[in-house]
C-alpha positions as CSV (number, residue, x, y, z in Angstrom):
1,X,75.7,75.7,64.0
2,X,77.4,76.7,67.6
3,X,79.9,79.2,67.4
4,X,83.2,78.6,68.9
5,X,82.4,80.4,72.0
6,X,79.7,78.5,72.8
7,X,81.6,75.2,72.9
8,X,84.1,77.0,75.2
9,X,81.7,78.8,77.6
10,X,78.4,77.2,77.2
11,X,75.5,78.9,75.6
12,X,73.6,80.3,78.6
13,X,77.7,81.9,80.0
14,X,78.0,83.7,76.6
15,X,74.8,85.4,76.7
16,X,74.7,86.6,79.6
17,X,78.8,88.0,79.1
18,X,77.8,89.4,75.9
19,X,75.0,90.9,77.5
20,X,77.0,92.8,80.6
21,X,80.3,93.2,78.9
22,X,79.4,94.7,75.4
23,X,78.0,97.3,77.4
24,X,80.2,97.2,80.6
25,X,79.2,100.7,82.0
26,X,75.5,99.4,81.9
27,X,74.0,97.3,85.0
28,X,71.2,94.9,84.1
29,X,68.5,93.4,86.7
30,X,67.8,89.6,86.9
31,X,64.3,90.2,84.8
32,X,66.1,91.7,81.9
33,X,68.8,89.3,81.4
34,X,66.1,86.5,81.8
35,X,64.3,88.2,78.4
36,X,67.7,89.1,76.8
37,X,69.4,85.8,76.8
38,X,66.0,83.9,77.1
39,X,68.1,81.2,79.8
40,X,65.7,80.0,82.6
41,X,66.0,81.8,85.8
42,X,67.1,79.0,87.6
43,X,70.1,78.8,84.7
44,X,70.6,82.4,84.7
45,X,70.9,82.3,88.8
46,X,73.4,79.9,88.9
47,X,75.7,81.5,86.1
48,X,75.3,84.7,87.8
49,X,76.6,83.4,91.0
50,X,79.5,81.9,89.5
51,X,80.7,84.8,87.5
52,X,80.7,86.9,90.8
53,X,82.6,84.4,92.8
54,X,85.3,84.2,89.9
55,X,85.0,88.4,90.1
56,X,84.0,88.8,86.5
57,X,80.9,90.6,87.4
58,X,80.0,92.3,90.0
59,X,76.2,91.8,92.2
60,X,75.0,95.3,93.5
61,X,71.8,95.4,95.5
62,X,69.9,98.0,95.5
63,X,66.7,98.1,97.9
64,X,65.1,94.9,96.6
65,X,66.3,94.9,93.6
66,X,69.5,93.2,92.4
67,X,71.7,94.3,89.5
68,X,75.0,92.5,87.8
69,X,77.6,94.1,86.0
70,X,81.0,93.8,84.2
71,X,83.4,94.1,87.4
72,X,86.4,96.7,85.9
73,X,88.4,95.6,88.6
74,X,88.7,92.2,87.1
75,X,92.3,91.4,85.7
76,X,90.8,88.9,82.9
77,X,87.7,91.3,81.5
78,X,89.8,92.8,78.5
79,X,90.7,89.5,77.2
80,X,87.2,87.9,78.1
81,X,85.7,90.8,76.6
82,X,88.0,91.0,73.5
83,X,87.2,87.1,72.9
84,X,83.2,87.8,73.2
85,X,83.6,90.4,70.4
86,X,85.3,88.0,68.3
87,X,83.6,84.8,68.4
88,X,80.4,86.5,69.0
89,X,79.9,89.8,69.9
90,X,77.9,91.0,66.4
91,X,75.6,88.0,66.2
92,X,74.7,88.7,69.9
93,X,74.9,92.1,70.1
94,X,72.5,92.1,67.2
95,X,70.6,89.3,69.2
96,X,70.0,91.0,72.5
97,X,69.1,94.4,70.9
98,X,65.4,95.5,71.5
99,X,63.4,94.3,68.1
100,X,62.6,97.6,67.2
101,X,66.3,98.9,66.9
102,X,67.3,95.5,65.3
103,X,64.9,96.4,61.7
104,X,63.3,99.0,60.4
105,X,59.3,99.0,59.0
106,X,60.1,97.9,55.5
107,X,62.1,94.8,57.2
108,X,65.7,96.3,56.2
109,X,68.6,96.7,59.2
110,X,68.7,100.2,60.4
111,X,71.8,101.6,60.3
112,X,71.7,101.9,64.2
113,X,71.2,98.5,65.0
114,X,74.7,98.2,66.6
115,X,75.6,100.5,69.0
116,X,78.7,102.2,68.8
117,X,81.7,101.3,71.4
C-alpha cells in the first residue's frame, strides 16, 4: 500500500526529502542517496535538480564531489518537513537507516534504531 505522501510527491521525491530533511544539518553525496532511496541515478538527478531550482535543497560542490542538503533558507522546509514526519517520516527513517542499526543479532529492533531529533 502507498502512503499518502507518495501519491502527493511521488515515491522517488519522498525518499530523497526524507533522506536530507530528517536529518537537515547532514549533507549527502549523489552515491549515497542512490543506495539510500535505491531510485536510479538518472531518477535521482533529475529530482535533485528540481528541488534546488524550487530552493528546497541546496547543491554544494566540493572539489569533484557534489553534495545536497536541506536549504534552511527555504520559507516552505518546516511545513515540508513537518508533513514528511507525518506521512512518513518513521517508516522511512527506519527505511534508510544502515541495516545494522535497524536490528539487532537476535532479529529484535534496537532501541537505537531512530535517531533522536
Amino acid at each position: 500500500m502507498k502512503l499518502l505522501i507518495h501519491h502527493l510527491l511521488g515515491e522517488t521525491r519522498t525518499a530523497i526529502l526524507a533522506a536530507l530533511l530528517l536529518r537537515p544539518e547532514r549533507p549527502l553525496h549523489v552515491r549515497a542517496l542512490v543506495r539510500m532511496t535505491g531510485a536510479s541515478p538518472g531518477s535521482l538527478h533529475r529530482e535533485l535538480k528540481a528541488l534546488v531550482a524550487y530552493g528546497v535543497l541546496r547543491r554544494e560542490g566540493v572539489g569533484r564531489q557534489v553534495f545536497y542538503q536541506a536549504n534552511p533558507d527555504s520559507p516552505v522546509l518546516p511545513e515540508l518537513t513537518g508533513l514528511i514526519r507525518k506521512t512518513a517520516g518513521l517508516v522511512l527513517r527506519v527505511a534508510l537507516l544502515p541495516p545494522a542499526d535497524r536490528i539487532d543479532g537476535a532479529g529484535s529492533a534496537t532501541s537505537t534504531a531512530i535517531p533522536a531529533n
